[in-house]
C-alpha positions as CSV (number, residue, x, y, z in Angstrom):
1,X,55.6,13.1,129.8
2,X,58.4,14.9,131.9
3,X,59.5,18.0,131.7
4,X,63.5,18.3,131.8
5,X,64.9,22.1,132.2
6,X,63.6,24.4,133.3
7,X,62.3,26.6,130.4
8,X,61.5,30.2,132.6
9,X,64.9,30.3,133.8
10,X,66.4,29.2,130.6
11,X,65.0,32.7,129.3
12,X,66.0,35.1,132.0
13,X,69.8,34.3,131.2
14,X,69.2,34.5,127.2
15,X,67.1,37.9,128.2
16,X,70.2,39.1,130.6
17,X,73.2,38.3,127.9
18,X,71.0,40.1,125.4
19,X,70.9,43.2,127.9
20,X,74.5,43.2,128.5
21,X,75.9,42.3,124.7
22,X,73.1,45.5,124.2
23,X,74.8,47.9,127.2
24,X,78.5,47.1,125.2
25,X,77.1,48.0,122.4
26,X,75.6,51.4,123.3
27,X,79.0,52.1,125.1
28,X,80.8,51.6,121.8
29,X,79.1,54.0,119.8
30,X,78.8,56.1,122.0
31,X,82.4,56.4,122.8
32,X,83.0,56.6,119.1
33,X,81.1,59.7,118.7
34,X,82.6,61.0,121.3
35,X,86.4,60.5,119.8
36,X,85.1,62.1,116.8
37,X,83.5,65.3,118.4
38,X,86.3,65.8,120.6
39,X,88.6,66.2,117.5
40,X,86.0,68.0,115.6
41,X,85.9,70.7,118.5
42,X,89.5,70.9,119.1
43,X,90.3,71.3,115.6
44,X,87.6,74.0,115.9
45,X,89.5,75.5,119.3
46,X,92.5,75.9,117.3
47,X,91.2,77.7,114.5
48,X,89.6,80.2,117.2
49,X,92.7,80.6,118.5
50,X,94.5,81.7,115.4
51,X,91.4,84.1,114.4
52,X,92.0,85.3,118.4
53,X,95.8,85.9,117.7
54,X,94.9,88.1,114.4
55,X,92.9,90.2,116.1
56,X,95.4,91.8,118.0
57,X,97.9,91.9,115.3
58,X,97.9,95.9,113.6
59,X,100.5,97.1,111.6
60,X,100.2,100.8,110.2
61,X,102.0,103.1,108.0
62,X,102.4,106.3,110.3
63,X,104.4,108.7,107.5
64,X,105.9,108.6,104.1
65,X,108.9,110.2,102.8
66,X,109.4,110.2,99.0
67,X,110.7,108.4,97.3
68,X,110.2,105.2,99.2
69,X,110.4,105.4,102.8
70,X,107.5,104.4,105.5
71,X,107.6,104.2,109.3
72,X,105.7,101.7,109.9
73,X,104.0,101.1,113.8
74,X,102.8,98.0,115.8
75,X,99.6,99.3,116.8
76,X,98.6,96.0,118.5
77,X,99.4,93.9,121.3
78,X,101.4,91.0,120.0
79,X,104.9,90.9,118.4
80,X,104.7,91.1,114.6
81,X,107.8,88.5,113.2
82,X,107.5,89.5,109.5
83,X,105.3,90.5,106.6
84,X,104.3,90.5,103.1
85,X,105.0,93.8,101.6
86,X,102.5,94.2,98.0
87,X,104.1,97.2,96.5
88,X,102.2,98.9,93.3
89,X,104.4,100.9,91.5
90,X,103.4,103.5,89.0
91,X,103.6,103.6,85.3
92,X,103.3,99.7,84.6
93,X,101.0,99.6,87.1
94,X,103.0,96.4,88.5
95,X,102.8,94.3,91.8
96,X,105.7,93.1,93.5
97,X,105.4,91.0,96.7
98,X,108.0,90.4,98.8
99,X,108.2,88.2,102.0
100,X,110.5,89.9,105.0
101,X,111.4,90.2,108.9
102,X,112.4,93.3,109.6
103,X,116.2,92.9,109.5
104,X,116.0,95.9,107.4
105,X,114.3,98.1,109.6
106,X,115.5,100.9,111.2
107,X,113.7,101.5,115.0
108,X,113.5,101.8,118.5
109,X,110.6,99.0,118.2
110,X,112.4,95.8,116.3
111,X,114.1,93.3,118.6
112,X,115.6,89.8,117.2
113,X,114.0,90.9,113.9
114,X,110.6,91.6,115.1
115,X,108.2,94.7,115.5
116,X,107.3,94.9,119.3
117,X,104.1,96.0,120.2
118,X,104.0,100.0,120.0
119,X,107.3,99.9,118.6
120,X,108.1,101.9,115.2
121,X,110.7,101.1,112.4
122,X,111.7,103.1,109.9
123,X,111.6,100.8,106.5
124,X,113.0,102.2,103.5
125,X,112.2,100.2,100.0
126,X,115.4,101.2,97.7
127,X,114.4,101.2,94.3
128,X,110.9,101.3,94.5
129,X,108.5,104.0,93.5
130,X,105.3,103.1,95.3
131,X,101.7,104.2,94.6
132,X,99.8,101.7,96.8
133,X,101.6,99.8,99.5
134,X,99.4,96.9,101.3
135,X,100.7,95.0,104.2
136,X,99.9,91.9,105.6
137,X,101.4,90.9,109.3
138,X,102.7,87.6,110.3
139,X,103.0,85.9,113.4
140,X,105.1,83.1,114.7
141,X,103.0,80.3,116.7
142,X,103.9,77.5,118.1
143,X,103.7,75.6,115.1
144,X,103.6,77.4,112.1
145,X,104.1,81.3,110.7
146,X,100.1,82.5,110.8
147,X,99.2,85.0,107.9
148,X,97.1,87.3,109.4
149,X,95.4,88.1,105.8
150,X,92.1,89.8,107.9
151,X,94.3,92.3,109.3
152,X,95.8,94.0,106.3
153,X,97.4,97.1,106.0
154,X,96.6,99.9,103.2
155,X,98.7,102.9,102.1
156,X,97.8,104.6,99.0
157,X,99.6,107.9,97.8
């Protein structure tokens, strides 16, 4: 009987696509991952950075004049564009929240409607008789208005 073919070499080239279709494999997956971390740790980066941003947000109340009128200060480093304003009033024991630049504020600080840092303003809050004030800064990113709820203010009378 004769052999036809050679059955060694036969195997080396099943044995080498096998290696090969294995190497594209690998490259696939791993790639994939790779896609997925990468947004994973930029979603991550991003969320740093607006935690970073906060942290040098500070808004203060440096004085009250009765009946309703606070100087408020940018104690930190970045503009502050607007902020939510929870005012408690007495006798109903009430909250009212209000949303707001600082249009309405008097000051050597406020430029194009925003606090500067350092800056002062003097904000007066007509018709309100306030027994806890609570304020919580805003900043404008490139995206979105960022609340910067970790960095609230407190004024109790």
């Amino acid at each position: 009987m004769e052999r036809i073919g050679n059955k060694k070499g036969d195997a080396s080239i099943v044995a080498t696509v096998i290696l090969i279709l294995s190497a594209i494999a690998i490259a696939v997956v791993v790639m994939t991952f790779s896609k997925e971390s990468e947004q994973k740790v930029s979603e991550k980066i991003i969320k740093l950075g607006e935690s970073v941003e906060c942290e040098d947000v500070r808004l203060s109340v440096e004085k009250f004049v009765e009946p309703a009128e606070f100087t408020l200060m940018n104690r930190g480093t970045l503009g502050i564009d607007k902020f939510i304003a929870r005012i408690y009033q007495d006798g109903k024991a009430v909250q009212v929240t209000k949303l707001t630049d600082f249009s309405a504020c008097n000051g050597e600080g406020v430029k194009e409607q925003r606090l500067l840092p350092q800056g002062k303003c003097v904000w007066n809050l007509g018709g309100y008789t306030p027994i806890k004030l609570e304020l919580i800064p805003f900043i404008l990113t490139e995206n979105e208005e960022l609340g910067c709820e970790n960095r609230i203010s407190i004024w109790e009378k």
